[in-house]
N, C-alpha and C positions, 0 to 999 in steps of 0.2 A: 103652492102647496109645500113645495121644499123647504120656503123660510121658515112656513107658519110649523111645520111640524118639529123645525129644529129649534124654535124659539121654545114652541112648550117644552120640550126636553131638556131644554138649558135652566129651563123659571123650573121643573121638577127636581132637576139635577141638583140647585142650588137649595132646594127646602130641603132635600134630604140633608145635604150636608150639613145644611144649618143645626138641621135635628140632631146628627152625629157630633159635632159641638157642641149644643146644648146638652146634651147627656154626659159625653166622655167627660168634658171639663170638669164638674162637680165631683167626677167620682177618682178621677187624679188627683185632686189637690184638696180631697177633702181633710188632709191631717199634714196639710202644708200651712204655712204662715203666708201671708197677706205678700212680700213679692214674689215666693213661691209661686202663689198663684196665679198672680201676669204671669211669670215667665212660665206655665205649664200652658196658660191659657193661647198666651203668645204662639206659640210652638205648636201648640193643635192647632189653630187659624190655620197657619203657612201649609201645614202638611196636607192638612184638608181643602183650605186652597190651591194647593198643588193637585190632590186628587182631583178638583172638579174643574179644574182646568183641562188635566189627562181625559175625560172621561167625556167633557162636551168636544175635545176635539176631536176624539175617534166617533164619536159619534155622527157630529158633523160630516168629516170626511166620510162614515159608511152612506150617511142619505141623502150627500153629494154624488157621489158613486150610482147609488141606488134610484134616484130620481134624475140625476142633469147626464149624467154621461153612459144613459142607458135607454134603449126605447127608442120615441120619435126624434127626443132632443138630440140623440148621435151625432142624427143626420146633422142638423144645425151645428152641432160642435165640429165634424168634418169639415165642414163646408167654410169656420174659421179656421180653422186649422189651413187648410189648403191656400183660403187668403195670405196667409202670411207671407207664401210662397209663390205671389204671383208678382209679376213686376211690370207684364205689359200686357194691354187691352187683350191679347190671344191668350193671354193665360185664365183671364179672367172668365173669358167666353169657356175655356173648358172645366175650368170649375161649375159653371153654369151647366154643361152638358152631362158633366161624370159626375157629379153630387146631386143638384138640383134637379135636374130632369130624370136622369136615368131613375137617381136609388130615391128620390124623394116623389118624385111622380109630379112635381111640378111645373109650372109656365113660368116662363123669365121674360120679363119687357125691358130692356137695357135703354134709354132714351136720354138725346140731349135737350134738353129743353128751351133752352138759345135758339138754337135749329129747326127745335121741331122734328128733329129727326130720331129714326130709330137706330140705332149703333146696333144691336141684338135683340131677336126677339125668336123664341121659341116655335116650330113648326109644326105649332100643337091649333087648332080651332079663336082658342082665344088669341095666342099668339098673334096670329096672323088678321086679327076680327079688326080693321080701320074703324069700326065705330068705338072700339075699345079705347086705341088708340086715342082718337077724339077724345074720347071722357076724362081721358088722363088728362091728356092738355088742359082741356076748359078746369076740371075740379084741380089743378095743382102745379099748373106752367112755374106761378113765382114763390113755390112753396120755401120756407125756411128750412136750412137744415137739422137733421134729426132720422126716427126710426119713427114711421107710423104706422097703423092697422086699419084694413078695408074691410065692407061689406059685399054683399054681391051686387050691391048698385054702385060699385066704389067710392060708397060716402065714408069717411072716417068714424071711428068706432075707440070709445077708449080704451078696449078691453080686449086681447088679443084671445079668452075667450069664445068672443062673439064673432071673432072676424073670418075674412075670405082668404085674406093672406095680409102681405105686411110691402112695405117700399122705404126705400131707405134715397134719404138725399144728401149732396153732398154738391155745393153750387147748382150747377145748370146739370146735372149728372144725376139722372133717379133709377133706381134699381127696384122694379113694381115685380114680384112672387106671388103669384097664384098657388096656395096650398090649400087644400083642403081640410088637415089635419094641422093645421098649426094652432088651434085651439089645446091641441097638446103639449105643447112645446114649452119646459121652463121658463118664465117670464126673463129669468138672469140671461138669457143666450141671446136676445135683441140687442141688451148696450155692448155686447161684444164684435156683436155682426158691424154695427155702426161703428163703431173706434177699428176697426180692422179695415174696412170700409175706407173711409177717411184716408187711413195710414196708405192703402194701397195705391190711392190718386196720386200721393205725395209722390208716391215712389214710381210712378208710371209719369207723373209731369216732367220730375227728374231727369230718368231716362230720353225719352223727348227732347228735351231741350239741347242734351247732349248729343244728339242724334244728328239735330238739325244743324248744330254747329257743325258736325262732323263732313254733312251734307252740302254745307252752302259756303263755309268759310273757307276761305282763300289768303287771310291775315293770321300769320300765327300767333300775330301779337296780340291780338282778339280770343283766340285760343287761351294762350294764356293768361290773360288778365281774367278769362272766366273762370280757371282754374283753380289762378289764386283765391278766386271768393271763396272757392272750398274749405281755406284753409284757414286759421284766426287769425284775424286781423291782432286781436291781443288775445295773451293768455290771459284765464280767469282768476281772479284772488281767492286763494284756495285758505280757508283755514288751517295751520299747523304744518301746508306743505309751503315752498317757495320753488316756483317753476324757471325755467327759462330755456330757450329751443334756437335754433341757427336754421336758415332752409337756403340752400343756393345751388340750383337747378343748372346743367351743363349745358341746356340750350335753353332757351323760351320755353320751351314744354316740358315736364318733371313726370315719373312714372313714380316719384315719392310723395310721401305725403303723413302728416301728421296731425294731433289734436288732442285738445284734452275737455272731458267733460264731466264737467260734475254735477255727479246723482243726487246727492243731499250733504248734509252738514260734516258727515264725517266719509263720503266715498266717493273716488273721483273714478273715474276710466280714464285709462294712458293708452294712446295708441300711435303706432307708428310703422310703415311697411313699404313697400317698396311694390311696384308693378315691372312684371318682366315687358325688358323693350323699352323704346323711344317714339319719342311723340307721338301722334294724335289720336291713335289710340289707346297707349296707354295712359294719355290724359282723362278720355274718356272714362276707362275702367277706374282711375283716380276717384275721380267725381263719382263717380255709382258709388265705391265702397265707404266714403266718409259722408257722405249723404245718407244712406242706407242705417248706417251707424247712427249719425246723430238724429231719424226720425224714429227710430227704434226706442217703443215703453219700454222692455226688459233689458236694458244696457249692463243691468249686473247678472245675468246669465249668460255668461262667456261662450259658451258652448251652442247656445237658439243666436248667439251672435255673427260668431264664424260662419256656421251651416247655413242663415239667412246671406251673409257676403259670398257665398259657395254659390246659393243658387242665382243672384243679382249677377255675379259674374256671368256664370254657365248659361242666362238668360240672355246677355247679349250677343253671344252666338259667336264669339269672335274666334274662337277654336284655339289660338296657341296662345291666349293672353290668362295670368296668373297672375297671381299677387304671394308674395309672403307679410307676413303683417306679427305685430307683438300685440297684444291687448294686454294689460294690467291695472287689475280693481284693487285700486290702494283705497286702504282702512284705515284711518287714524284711530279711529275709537280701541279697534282690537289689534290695531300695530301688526299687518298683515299685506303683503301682498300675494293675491289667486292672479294667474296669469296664463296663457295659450300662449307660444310661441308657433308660430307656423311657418318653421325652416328660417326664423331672420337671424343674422349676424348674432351672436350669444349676447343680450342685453347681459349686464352687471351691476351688482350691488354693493356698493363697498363698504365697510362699516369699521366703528372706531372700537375695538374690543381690548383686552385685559392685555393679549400679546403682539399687542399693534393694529393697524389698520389692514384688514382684511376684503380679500374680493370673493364675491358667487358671482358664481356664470348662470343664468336662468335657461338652460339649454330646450332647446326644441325636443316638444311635446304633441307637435301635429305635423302633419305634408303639408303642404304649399297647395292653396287655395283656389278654386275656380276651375281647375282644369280636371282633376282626379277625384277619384270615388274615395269622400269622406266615411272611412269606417268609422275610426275614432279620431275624437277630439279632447285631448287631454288638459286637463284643467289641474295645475300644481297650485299649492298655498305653501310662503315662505313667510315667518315672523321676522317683523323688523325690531330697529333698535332706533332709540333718538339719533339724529345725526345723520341715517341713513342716507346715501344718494345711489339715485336710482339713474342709471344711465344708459341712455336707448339710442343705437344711429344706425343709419345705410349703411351698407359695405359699402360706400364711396368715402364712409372713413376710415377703416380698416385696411382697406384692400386698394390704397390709394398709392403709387410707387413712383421712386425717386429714380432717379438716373440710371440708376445698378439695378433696377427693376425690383427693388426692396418692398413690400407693403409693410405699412406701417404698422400693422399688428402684428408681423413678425420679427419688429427690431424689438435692441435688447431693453432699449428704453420707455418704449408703450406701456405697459403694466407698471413703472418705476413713475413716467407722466401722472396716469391714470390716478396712482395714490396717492400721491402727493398734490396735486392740482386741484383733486378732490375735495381739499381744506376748504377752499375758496368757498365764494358766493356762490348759487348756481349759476348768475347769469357772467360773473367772471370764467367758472371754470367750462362755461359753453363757449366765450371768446378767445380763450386758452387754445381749446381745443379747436376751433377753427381755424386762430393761425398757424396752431401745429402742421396742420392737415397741407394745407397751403405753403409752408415751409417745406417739410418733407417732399412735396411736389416741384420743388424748385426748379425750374429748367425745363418739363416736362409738363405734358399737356394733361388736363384731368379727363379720365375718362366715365366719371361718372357724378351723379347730383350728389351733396351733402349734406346731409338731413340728421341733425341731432336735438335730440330731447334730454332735460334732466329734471329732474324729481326730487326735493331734499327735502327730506321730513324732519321738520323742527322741533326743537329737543321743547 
């Protein structure tokens, strides 16, 4: 009902305006000369264009508002919403309990279908009905995945309608909803339930697997070969930028960790952070946050990014483990980097200006991750320039100290290093910087991993 009323709205919206173009034009350029005319004609198009552009999307947005995120649909839009935020099979169950059952009045049949077993099922009549159970099996053990609609003999039905409720599949994993009223429900809030759905498996297999290594392995070097999978094997060929990164971990196991992904043609995500602590748990929390990351649709909302790594962390339970981390959404098109800093080492940007070459410090704009109550999450936007290099590392290159117990972000020559080295290629001036690191250390043992990333946006 939502589309169809906002489609007529749009086909009305657009004859009016046709009509207010057909009219005005004539009566402006009636004592104009023949280019006069394009160019008045020209120029009412765009403006009118522009009005019926304003005017279908507020309108859209009110009876989006007015029919999807109002009413019965809520409850369904809650109940993704909550998905988002769940990362292991007990989170899901209480989603099940405090959306679905309590405020919706519904039945949950959680089942693996491999098994034949129930994972979760509601301690409602149907819930607990073994012939129910039966029917399910028989009508849909090897069903494909997707989002479908039942009747009350739970045969499928195309039209949600007509239906009893809806189940959603996802492998051997089907999620069967006894509602009564979802005949009310916007059709739009099913391919959400399923794509959230989905995303949540991903993120619960994850978990899992991390778990079991955590459980059973006794090889750190198993450990960490899983670790590294987290991490790119190569970086990706970015148009217009040129990447290049260093990773070397002070035992087998790394609390750092890095990546880069690109969103589309002109926007990459940068990210790099650091887990407080050494091994195997902080391996663990490694892998949750750059997993979490890369299964994530909205990777250009900085902000549902961090708050989803807040709650994956705070998920594993682990109590004193944190992460600081940098995210930056570089924009070639609008020559822009938006970026969260949460407490890492001040990334920097150095750039070639009119009175030499210049550094910004992209200073911390959030706390430190996973452990404390996210109030705010601050989101800055800095404009680049061709040439720009973007440069992000662990405090194990900063804070890396020589004999006299010096770090090397507070000798007199890091910032002199830094801008000058910076000419280079990126993946010279990440090899620079690596034996610096390593120089500086000379005699002295490192007490921490070294993880840098650089970013050059070509001119």
């Amino acid at each position: 009902m939502y589309r169809t009323i906002v489609k007529s709205l749009e086909i009305s919206t657009l004859i009016v305006v046709m009509i207010l173009f057909a009219t005005i034009t004539p009566l402006l350029s009636r004592d104009i000369q023949f280019l006069g005319t394009i160019l008045v004609a020209g120029t009412g198009f765009v403006l009118l264009r522009l009005l019926y552009s304003n005017i279908t999307q507020r309108i859209t947005g009110y009876l989006k508002n007015l029919f999807f995120n109002k009413g019965d649909t809520l409850l369904l839009v809650n109940f993704v919403d909550r998905l988002r935020f769940c990362f292991t099979i007990g989170d899901l169950i209480s989603a099940f309990r405090e959306i679905l059952e309590t405020r919706a009045d519904s039945t949950v049949m959680f089942m693996d279908m491999s098994k034949r077993y129930m994972v979760y099922n509601s301690p409602t009549i149907i819930g607990m009905d073994q012939h129910v159970f039966d029917e399910l099996v028989r009508h849909y053990e090897s069903w494909r995945d997707g989002i479908y609609f039942f009747d009350d003999n739970l045969d499928l039905v195309s039209n949600h309608r007509k239906s009893r409720g809806f189940f959603v599949v996802s492998g051997n994993l089907h999620c069967y909803v006894f509602m009564r009223f979802v005949r009310n429900m916007d059709e739009e809030i099913f391919p959400q339930i399923f794509a959230e759905y989905t995303t949540f498996l991903k993120r619960n297999e994850t978990i899992e697997k991390m778990f079991a290594i955590a459980a059973v392995s006794k090889e750190w070097s198993m450990v960490a070969e899983t670790q590294r999978a987290f991490l790119p094997k190569k970086l990706p060929e970015i148009p217009k930028v040129e990447l290049a990164s260093y990773f070397k971990p002070l035992v087998n196991v790394s609390g750092d960790y890095y990546d880069v992904l690109q969103i589309d043609s002109d926007r990459t995500l940068l990210l790099l952070g650091d887990v407080s602590g050494k091994g195997l748990a902080a391996a663990l929390i490694m892998g949750i946050v750059v997993n979490t990351i890369r299964i994530m649709e909205k990777k250009d909302d900085l902000e549902q990014v961090v708050r989803t790594v807040d709650a994956a962390i705070k998920g594993m339970k682990l109590q004193d483990k944190y992460t600081v981390l940098f995210l930056g959404l570089l924009d070639t098109k609008k020559m822009e980097l938006s970026y969260v800093n949460a407490s890492m080492a001040d990334p920097l940007i150095i750039s070639e200006t009119k009175a030499g070459r210049q550094i910004r410090r992209l200073g911390s704009n959030c706390s430190v991750v996973g452990i404390l109550d996210l109030d705010t999450v601050g989101v800055d936007t800095v404009k680049l320039l061709p040439g720009d290099v973007i440069l992000m590392a662990s405090d194990g290159v900063s804070e890396v100290s020589n004999e006299q117990g010096e770090m090397l972000g507070d000798t007199e020559g890091w910032i002199d290093f830094v801008v000058d080295e910076s000419r280079c290629s990126a993946q010279e001036f990440v090899q620079k910087l690596s034996d610096l690191v390593f120089k500086h250390a000379a005699g002295t043992k490192l007490r921490d991993d070294v993880t840098v990333l650089v970013a050059k946006v070509q001119e």
